[in-house]
N, CA, C and O atoms as a Tripos MOL2 file, in Angstrom:
@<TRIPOS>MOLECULE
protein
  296   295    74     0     0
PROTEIN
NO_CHARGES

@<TRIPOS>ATOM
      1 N          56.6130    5.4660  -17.4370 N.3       1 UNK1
      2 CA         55.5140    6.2110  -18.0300 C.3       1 UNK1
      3 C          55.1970    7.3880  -17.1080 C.2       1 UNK1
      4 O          54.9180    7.2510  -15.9170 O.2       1 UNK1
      5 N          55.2720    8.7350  -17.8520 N.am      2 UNK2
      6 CA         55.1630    9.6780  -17.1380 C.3       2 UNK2
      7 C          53.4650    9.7460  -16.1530 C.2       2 UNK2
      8 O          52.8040    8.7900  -16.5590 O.2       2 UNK2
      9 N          52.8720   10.3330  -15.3560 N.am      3 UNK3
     10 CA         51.6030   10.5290  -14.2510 C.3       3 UNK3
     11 C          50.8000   10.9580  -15.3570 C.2       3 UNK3
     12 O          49.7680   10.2940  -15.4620 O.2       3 UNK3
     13 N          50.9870   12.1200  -16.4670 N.am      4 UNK4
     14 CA         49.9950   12.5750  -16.9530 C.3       4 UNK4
     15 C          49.6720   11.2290  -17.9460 C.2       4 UNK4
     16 O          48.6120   10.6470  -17.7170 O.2       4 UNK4
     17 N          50.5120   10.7250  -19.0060 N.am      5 UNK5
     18 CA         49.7740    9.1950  -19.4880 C.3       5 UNK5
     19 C          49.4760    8.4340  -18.8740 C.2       5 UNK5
     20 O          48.9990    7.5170  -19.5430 O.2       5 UNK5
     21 N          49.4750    8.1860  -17.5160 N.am      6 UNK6
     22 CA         48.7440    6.9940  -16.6730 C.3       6 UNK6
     23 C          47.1350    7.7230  -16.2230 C.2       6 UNK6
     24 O          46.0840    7.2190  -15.8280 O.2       6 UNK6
     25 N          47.4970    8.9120  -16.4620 N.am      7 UNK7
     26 CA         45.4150    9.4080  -15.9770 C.3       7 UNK7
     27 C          44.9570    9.3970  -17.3140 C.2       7 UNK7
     28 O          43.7610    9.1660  -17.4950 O.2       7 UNK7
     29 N          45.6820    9.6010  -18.2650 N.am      8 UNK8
     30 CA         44.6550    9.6760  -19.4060 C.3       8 UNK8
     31 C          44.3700    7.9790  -19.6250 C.2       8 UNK8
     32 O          43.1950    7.7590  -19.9200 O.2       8 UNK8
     33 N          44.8680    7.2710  -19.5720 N.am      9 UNK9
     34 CA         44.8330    6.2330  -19.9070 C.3       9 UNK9
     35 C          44.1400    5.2520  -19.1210 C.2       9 UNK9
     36 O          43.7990    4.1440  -19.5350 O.2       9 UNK9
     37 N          43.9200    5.7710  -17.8150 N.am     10 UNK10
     38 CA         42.7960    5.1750  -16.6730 C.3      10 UNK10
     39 C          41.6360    6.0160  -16.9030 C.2      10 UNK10
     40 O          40.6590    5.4770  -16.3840 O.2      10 UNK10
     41 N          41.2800    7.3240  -17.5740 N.am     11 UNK11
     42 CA         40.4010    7.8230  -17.6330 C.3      11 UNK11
     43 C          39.3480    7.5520  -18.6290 C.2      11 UNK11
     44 O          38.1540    7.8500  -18.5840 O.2      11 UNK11
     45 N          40.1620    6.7970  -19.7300 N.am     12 UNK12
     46 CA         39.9150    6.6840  -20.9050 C.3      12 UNK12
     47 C          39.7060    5.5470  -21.5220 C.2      12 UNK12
     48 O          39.0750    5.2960  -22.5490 O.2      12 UNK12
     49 N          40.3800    4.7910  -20.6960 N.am     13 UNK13
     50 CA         40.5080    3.1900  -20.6010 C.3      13 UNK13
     51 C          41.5750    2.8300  -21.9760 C.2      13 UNK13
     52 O          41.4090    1.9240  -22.7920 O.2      13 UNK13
     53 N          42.3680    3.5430  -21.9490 N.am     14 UNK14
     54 CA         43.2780    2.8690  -22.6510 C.3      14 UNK14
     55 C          44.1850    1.8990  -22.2550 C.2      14 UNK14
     56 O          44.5300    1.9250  -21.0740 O.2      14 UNK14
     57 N          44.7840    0.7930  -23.2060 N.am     15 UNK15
     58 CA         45.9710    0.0490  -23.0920 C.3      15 UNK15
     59 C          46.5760    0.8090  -22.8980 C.2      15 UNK15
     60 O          46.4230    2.0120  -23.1090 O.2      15 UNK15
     61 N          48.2380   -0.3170  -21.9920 N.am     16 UNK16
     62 CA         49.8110    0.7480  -22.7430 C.3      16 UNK16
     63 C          49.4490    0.6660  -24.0520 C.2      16 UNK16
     64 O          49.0780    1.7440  -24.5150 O.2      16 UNK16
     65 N          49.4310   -0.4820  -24.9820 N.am     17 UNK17
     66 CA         49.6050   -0.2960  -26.5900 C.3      17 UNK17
     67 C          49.4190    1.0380  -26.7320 C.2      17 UNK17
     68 O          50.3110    1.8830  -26.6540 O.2      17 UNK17
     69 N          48.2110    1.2480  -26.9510 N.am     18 UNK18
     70 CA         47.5470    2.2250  -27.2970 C.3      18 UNK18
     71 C          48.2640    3.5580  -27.1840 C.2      18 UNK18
     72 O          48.5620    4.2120  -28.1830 O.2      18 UNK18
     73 N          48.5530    3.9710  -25.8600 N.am     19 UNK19
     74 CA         48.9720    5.2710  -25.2670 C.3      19 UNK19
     75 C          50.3800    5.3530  -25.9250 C.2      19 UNK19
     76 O          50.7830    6.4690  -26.2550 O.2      19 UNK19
     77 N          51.3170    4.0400  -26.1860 N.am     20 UNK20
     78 CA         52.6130    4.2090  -26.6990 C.3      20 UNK20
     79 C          52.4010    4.3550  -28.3500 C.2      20 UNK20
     80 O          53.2320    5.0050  -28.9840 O.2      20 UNK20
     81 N          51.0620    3.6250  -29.1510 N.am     21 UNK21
     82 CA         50.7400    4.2670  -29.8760 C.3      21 UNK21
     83 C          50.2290    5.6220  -30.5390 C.2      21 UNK21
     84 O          50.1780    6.1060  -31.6690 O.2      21 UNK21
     85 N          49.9000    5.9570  -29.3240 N.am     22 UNK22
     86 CA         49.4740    7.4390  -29.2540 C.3      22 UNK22
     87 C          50.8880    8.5900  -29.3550 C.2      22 UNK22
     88 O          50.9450    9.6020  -30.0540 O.2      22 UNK22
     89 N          51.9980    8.0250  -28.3770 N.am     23 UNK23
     90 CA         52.9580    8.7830  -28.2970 C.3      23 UNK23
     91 C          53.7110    8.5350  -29.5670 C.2      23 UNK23
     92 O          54.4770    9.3930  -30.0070 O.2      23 UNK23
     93 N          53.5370    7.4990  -30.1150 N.am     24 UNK24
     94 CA         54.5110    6.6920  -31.4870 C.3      24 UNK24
     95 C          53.7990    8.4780  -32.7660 C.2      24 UNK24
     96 O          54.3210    9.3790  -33.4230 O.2      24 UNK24
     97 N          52.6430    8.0830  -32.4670 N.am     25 UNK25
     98 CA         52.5180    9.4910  -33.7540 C.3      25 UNK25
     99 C          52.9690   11.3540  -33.4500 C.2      25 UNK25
    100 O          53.2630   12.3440  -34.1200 O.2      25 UNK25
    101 N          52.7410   10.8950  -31.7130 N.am     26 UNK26
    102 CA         53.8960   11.9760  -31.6590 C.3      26 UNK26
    103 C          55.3850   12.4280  -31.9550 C.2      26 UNK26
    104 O          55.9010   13.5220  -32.1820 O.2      26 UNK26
    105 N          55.7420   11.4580  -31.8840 N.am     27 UNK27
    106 CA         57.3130   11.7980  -32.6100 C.3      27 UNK27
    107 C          57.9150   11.9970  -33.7980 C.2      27 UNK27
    108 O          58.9260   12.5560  -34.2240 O.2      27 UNK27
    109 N          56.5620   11.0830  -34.4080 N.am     28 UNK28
    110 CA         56.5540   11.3250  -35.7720 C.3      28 UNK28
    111 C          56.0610   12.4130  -36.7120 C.2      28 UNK28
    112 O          55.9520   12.5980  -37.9240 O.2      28 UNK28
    113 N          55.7970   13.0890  -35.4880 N.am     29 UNK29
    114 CA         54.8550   14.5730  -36.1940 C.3      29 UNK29
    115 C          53.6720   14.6180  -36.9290 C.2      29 UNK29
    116 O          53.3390   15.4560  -37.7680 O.2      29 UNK29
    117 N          52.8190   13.2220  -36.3670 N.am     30 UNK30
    118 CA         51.5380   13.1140  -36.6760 C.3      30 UNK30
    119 C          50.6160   13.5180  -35.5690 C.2      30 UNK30
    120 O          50.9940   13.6020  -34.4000 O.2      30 UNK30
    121 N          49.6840   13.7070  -35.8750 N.am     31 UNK31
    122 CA         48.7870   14.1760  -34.4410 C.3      31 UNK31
    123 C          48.3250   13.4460  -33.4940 C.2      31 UNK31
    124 O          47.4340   12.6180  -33.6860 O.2      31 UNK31
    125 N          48.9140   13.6770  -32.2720 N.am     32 UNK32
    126 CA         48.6120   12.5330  -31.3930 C.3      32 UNK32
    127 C          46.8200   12.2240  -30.9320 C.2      32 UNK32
    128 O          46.1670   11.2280  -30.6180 O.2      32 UNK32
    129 N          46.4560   14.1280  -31.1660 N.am     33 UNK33
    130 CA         45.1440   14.3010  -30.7330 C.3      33 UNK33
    131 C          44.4040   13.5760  -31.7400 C.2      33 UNK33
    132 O          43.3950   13.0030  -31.3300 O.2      33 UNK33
    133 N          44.7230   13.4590  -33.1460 N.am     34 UNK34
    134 CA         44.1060   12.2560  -34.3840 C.3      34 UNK34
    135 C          44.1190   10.9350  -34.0000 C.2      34 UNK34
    136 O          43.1700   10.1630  -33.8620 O.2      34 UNK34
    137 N          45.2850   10.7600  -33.8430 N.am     35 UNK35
    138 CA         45.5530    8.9250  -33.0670 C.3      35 UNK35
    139 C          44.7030    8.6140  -31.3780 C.2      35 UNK35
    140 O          44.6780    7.4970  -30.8610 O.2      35 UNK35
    141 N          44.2820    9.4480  -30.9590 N.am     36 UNK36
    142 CA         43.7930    9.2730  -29.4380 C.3      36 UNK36
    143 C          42.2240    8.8480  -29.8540 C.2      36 UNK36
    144 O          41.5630    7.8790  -29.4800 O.2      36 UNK36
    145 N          41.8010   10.1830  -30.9730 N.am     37 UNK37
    146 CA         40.2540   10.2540  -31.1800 C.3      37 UNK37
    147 C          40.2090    8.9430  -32.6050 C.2      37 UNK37
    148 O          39.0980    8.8290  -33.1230 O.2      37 UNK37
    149 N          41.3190    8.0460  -33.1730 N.am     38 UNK38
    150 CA         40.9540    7.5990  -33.9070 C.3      38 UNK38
    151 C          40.8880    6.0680  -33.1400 C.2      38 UNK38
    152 O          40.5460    5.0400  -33.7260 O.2      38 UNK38
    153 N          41.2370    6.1330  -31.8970 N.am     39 UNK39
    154 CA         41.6730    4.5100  -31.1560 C.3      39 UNK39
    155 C          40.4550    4.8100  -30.3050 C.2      39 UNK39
    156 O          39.7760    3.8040  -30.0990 O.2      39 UNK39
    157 N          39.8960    6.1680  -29.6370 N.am     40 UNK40
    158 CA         38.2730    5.9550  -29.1490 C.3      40 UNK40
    159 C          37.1160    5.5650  -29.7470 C.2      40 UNK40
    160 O          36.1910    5.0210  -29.1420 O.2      40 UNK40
    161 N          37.1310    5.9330  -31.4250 N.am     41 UNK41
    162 CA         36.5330    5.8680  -32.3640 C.3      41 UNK41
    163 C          35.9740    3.9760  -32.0580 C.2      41 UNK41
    164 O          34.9220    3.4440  -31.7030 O.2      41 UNK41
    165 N          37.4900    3.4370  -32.4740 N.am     42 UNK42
    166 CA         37.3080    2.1320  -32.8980 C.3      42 UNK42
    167 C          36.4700    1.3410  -31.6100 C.2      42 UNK42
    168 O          35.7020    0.3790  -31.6240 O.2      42 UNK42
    169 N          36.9440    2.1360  -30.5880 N.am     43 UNK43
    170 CA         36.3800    1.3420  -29.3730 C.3      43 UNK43
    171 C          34.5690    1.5380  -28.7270 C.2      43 UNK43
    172 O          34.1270    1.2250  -27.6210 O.2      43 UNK43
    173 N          33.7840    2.2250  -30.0240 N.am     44 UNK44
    174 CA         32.9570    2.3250  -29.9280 C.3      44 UNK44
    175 C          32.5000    2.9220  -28.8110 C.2      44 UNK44
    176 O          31.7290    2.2620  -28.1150 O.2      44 UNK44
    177 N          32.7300    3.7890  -28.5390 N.am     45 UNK45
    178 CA         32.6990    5.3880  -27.5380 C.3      45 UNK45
    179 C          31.9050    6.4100  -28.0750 C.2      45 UNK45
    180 O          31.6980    6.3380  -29.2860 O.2      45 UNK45
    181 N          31.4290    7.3160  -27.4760 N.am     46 UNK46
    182 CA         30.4590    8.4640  -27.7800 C.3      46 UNK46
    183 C          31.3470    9.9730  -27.9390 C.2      46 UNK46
    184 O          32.5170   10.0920  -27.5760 O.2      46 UNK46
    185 N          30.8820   10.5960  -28.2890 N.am     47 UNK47
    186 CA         31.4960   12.2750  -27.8460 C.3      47 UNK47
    187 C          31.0310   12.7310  -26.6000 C.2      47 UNK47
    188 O          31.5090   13.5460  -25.8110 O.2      47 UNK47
    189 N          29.7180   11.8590  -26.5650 N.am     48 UNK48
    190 CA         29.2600   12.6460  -24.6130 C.3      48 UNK48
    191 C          30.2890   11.8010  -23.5650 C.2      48 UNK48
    192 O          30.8390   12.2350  -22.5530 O.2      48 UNK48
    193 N          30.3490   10.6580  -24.0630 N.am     49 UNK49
    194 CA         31.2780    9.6870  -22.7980 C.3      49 UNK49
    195 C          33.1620   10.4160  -22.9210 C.2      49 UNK49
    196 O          33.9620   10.4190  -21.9860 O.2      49 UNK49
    197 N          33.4070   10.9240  -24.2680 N.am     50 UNK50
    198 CA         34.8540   11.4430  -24.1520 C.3      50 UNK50
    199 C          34.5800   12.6830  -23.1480 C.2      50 UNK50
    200 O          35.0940   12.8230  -22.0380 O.2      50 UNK50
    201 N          33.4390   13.7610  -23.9280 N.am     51 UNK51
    202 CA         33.0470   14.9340  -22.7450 C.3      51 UNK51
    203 C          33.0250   14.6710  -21.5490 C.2      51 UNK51
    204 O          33.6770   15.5370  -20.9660 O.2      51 UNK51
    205 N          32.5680   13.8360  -20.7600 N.am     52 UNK52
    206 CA         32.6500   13.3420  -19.5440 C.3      52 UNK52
    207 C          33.7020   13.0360  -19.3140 C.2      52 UNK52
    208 O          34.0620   13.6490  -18.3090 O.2      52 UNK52
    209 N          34.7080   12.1970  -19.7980 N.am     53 UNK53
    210 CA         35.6570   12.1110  -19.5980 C.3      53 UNK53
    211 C          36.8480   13.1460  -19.6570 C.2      53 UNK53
    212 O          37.8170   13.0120  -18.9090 O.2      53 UNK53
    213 N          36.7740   13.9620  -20.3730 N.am     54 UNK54
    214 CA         37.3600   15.2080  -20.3840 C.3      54 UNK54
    215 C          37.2910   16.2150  -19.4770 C.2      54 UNK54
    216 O          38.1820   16.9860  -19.1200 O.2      54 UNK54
    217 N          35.6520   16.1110  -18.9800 N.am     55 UNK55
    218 CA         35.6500   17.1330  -17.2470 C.3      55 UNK55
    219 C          36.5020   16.2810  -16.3360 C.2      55 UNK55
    220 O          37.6620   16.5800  -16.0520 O.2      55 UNK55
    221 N          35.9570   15.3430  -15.9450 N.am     56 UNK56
    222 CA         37.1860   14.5720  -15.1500 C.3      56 UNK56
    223 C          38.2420   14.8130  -14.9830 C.2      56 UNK56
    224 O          38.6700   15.0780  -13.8590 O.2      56 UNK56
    225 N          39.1950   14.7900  -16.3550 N.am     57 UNK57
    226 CA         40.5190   15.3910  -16.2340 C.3      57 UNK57
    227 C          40.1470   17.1820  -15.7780 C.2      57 UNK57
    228 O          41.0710   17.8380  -15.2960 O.2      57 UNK57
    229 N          39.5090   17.4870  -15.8710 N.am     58 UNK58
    230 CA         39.7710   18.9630  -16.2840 C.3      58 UNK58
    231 C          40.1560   20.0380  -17.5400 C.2      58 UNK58
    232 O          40.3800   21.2410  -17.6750 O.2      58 UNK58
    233 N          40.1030   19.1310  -18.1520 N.am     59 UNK59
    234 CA         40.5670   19.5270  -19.4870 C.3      59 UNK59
    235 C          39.7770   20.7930  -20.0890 C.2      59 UNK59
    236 O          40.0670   20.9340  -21.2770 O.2      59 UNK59
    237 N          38.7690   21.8550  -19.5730 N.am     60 UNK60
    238 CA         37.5610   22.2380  -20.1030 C.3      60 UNK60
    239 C          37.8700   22.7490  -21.6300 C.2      60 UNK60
    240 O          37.0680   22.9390  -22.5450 O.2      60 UNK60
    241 N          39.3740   22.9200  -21.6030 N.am     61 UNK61
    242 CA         39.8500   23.7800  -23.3060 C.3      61 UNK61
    243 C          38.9940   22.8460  -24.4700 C.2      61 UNK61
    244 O          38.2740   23.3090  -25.3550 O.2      61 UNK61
    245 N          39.2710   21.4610  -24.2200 N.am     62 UNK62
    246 CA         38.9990   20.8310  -24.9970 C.3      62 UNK62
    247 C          37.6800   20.1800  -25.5630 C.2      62 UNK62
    248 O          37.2050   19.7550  -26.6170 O.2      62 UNK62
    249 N          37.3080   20.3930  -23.9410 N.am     63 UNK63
    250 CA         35.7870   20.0980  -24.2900 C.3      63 UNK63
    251 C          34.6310   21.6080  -25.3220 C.2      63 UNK63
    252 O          33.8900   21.6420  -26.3050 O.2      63 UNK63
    253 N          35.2030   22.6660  -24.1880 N.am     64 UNK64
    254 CA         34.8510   23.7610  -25.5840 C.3      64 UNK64
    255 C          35.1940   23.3700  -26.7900 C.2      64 UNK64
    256 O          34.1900   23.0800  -27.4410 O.2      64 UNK64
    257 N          36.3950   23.2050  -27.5020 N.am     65 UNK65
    258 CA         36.5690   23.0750  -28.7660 C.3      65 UNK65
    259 C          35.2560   22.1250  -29.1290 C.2      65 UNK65
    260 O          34.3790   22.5170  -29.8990 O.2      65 UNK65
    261 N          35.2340   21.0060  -28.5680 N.am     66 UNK66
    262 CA         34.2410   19.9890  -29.2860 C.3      66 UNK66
    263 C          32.6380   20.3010  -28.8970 C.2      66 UNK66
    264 O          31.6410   19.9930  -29.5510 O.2      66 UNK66
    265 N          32.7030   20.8940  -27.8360 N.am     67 UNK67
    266 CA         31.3530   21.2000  -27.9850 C.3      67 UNK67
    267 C          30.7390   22.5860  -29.1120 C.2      67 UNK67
    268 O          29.5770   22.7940  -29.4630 O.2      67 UNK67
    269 N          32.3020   23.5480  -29.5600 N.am     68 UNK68
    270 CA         31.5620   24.4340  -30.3820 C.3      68 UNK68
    271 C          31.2110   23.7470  -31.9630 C.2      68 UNK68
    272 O          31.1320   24.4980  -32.9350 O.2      68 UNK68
    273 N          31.0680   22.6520  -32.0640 N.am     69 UNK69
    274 CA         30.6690   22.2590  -33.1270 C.3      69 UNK69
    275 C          28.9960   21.8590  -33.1310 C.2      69 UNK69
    276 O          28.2490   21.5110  -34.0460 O.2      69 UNK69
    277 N          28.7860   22.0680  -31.7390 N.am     70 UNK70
    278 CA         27.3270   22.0340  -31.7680 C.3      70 UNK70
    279 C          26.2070   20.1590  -31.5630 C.2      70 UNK70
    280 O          26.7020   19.0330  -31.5130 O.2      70 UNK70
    281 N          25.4140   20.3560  -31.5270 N.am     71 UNK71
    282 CA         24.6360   19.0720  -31.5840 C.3      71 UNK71
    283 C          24.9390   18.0680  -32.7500 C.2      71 UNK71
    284 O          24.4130   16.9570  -32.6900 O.2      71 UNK71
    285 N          25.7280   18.3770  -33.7770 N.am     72 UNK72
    286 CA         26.1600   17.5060  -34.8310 C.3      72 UNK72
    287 C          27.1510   16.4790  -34.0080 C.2      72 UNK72
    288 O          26.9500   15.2760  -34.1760 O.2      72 UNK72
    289 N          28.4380   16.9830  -32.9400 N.am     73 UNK73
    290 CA         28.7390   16.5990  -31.9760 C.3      73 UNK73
    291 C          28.3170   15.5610  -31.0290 C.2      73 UNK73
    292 O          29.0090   14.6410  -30.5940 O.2      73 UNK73
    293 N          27.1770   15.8100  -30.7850 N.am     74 UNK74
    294 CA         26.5030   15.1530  -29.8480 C.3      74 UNK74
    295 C          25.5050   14.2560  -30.1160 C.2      74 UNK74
    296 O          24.9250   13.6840  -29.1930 O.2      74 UNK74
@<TRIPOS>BOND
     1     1     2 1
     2     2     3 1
     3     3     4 2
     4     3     5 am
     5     5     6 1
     6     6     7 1
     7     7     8 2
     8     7     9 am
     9     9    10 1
    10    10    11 1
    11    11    12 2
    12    11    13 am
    13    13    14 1
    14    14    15 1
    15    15    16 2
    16    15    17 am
    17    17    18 1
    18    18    19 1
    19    19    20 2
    20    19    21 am
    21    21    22 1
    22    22    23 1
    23    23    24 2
    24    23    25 am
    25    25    26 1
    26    26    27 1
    27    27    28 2
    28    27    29 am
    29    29    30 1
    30    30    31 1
    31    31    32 2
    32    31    33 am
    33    33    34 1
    34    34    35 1
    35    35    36 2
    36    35    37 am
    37    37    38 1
    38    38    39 1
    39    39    40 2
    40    39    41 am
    41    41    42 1
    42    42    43 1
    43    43    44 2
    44    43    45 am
    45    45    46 1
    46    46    47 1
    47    47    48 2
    48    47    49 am
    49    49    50 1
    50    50    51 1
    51    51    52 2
    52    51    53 am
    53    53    54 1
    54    54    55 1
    55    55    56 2
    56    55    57 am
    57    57    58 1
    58    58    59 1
    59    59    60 2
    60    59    61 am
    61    61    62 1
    62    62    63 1
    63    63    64 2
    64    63    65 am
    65    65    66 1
    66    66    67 1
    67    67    68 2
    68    67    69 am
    69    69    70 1
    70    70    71 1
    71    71    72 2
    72    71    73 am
    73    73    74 1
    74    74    75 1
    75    75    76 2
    76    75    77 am
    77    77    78 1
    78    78    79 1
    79    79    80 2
    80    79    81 am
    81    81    82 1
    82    82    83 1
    83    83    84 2
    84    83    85 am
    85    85    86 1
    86    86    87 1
    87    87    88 2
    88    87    89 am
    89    89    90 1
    90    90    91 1
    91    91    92 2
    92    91    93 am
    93    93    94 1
    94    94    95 1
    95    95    96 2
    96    95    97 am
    97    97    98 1
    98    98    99 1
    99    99   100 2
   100    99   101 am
   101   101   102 1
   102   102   103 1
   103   103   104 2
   104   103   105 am
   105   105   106 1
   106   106   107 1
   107   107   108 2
   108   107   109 am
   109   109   110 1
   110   110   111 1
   111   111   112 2
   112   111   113 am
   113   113   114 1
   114   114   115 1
   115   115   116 2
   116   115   117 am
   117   117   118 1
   118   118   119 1
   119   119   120 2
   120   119   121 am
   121   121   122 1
   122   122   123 1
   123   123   124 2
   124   123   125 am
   125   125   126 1
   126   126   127 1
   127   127   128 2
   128   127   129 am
   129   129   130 1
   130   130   131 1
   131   131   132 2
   132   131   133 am
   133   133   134 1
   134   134   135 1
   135   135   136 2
   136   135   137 am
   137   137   138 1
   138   138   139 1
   139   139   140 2
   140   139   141 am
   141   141   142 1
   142   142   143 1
   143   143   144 2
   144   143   145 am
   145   145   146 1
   146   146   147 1
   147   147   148 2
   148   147   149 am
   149   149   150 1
   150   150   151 1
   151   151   152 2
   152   151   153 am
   153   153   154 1
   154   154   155 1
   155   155   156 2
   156   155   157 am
   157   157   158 1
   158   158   159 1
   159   159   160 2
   160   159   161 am
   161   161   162 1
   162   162   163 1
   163   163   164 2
   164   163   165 am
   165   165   166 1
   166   166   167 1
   167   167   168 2
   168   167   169 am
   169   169   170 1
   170   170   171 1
   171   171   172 2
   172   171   173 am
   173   173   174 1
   174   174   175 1
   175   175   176 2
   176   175   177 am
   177   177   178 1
   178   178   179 1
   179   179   180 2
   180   179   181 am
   181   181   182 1
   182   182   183 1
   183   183   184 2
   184   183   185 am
   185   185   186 1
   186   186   187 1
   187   187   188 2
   188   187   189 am
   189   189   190 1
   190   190   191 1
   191   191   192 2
   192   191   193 am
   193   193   194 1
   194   194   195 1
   195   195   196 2
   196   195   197 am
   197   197   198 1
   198   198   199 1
   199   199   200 2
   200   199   201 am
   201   201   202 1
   202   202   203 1
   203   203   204 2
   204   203   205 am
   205   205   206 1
   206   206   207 1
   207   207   208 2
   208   207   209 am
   209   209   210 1
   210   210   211 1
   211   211   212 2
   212   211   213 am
   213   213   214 1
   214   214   215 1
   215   215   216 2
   216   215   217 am
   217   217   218 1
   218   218   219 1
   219   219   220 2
   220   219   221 am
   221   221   222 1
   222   222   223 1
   223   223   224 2
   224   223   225 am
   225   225   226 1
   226   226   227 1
   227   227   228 2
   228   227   229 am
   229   229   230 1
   230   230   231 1
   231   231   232 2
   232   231   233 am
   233   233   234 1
   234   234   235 1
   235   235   236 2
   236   235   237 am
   237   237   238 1
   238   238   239 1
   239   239   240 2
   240   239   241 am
   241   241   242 1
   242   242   243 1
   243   243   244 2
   244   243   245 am
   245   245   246 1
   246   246   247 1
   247   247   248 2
   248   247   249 am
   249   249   250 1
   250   250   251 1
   251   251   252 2
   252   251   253 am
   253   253   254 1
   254   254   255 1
   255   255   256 2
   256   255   257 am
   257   257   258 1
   258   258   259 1
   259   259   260 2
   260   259   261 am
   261   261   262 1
   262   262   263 1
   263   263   264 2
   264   263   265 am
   265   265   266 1
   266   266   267 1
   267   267   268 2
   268   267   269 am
   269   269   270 1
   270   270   271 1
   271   271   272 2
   272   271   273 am
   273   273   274 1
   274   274   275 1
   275   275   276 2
   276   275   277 am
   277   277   278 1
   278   278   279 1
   279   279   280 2
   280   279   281 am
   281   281   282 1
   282   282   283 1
   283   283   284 2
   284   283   285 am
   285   285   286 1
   286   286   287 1
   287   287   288 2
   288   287   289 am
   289   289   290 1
   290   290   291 1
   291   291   292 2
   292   291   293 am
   293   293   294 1
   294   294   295 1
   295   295   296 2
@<TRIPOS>SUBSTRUCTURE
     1 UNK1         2 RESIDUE 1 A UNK
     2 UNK2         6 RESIDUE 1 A UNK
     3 UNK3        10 RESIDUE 1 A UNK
     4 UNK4        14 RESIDUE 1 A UNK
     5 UNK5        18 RESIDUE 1 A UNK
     6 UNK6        22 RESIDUE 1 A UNK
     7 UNK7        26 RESIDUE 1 A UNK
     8 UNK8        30 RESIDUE 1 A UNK
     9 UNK9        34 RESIDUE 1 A UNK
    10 UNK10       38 RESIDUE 1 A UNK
    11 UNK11       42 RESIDUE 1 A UNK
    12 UNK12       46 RESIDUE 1 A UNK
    13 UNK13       50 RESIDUE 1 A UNK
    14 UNK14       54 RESIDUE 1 A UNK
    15 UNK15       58 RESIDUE 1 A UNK
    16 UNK16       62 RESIDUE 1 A UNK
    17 UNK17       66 RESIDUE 1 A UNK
    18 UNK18       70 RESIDUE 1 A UNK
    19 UNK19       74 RESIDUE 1 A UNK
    20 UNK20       78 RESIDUE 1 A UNK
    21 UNK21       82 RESIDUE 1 A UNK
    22 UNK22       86 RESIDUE 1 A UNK
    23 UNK23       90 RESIDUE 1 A UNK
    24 UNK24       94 RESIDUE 1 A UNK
    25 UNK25       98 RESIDUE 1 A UNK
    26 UNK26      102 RESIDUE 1 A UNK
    27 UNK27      106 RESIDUE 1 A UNK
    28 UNK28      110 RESIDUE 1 A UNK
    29 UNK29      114 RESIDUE 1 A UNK
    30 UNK30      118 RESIDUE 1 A UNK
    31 UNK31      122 RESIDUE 1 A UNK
    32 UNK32      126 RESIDUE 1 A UNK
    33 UNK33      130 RESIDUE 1 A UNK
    34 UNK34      134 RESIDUE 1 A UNK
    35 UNK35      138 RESIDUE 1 A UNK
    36 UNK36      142 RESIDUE 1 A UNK
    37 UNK37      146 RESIDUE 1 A UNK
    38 UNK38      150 RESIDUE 1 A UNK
    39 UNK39      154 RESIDUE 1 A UNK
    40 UNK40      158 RESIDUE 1 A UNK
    41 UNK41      162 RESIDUE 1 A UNK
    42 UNK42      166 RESIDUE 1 A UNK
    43 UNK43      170 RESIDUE 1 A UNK
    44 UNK44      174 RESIDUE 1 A UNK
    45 UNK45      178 RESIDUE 1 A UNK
    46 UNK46      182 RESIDUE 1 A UNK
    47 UNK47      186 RESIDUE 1 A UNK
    48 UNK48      190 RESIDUE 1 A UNK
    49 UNK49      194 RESIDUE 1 A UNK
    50 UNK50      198 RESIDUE 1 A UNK
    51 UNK51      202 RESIDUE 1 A UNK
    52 UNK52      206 RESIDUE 1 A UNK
    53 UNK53      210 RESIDUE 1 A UNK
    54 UNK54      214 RESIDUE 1 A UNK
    55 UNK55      218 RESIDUE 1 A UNK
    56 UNK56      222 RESIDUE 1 A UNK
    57 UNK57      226 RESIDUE 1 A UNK
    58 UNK58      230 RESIDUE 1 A UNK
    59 UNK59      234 RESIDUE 1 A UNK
    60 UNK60      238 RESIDUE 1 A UNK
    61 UNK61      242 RESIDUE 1 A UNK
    62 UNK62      246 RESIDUE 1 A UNK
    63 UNK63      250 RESIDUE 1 A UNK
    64 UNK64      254 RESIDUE 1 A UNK
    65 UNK65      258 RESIDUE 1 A UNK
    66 UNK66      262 RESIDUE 1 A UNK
    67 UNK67      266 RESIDUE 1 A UNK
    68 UNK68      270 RESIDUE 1 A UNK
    69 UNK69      274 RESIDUE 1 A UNK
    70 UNK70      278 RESIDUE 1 A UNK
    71 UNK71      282 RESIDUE 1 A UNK
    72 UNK72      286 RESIDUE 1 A UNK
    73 UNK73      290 RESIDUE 1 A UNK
    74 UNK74      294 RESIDUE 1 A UNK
C-alpha cells in the first residue's frame, strides 16, 4: 500500500476494506472522491470533522471546494 493511502486512512480512520474499496471504484471509473465521502457518510462523521481532517493532510484545495458551499455545509 502506497504512503499516501496509509495517511489518508490513519487520518480518516479508515479500514484496508474500505481504502481498497475506495481504490476498487477507481479503476472502475467511478469516483473515488463519491466512494470516500459515501463510506464517511455511513460512519456517522460531520463535514467539520472531514474539514479538520483535511487541514491535517493539507489538502486546503479541498476544503475550499466544500467550504464554498457555505453553512448548508456545515
Amino acid at each position: 500500500m502506497e504512503v499516501r493511502t496509509k495517511v489518508r486512512g490513519t487520518h480518516l480512520h479508515l479500514s484496508y476494506f474500505e481504502l481498497q474499496e475506495i481504490r476498487r471504484a477507481e479503476r472502475s471509473n467511478d469516483s473515488p472522491t463519491n466512494r470516500l465521502l459515501q463510506v464517511w457518510g455511513q460512519q456517522n462523521h460531520t463535514v467539520k470533522e472531514l474539514l479538520l481532517n483535511l487541514w491535517n493532510m493539507r489538502h486546503f484545495q479541498a476544503m475550499r471546494v466544500l467550504k464554498s458551499c457555505g453553512e448548508y455545509c456545515l
